[in-house]
N, C-alpha and C positions, 0 to 999 in steps of 0.2 A: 504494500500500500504506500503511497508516494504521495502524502499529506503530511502536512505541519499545523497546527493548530495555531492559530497567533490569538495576542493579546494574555489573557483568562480562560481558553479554549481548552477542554478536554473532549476524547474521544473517546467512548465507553462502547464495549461488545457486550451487547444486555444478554442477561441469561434468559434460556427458554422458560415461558410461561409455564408455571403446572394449573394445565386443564383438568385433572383430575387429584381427586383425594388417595386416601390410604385402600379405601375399602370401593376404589373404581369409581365414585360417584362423578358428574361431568360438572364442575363447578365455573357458572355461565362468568364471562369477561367484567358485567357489570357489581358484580359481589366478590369478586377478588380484592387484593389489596389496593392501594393506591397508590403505593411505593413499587418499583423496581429493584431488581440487584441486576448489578454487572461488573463488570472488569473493566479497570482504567488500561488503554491501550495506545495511548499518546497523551501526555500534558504538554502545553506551552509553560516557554519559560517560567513566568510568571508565574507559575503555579506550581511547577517544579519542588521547592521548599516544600509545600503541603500535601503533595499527595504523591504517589509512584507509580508510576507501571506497573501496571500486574495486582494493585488492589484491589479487594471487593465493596464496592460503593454500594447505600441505597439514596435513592434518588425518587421525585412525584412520576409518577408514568405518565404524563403530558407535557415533562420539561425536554429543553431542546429543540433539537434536528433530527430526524430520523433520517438517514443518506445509505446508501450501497454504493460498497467497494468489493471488487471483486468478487460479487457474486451472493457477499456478506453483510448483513446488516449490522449499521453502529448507527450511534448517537453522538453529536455533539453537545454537548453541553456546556455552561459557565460553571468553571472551575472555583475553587474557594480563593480566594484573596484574605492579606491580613486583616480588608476590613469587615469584610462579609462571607458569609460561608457559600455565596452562588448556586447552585440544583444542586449541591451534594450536601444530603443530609444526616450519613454514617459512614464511617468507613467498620465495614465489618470483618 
């Protein structure tokens, strides 16, 4: 992938949604959480100090960019800055 995030910019590879429970039930899109996890997969400088490559973030599931690279879906998002914490709301 042959992107650079500028500014505050992170690039995040969200994890697959679970469509289902333990015991098979199909749990519809709208009664899921309202947070995301993903992996951080680019930060801009800026953001560099506060988060890494390769963490697991949660994040609102309507924040950002949704783009495809190579075939793969990511998000960009605003990264934490020292003054505000931007769409990332855990690092877990």
């Amino acid at each position: 992938m042959n992107i650079q995030p500028l500014g505050c910019k992170i690039v995040v590879q969200p994890d697959p949604l679970k469509e289902k429970n333990i015991r098979g039930i199909i749990i519809p899109e709208s009664v899921q959480s309202p947070l995301e996890e993903g992996t951080v997969i680019l930060v801009a400088k800026d953001v560099e100090p506060l988060l890494k490559i390769g963490e697991k973030i949660l994040y609102p599931r309507n924040a950002g960019v949704e783009k495809e690279f190579d075939g793969v879906k990511y998000k960009i998002l605003n990264g934490p800055t020292p003054r505000e914490q931007g769409d990332v709301w855990a690092i877990v």
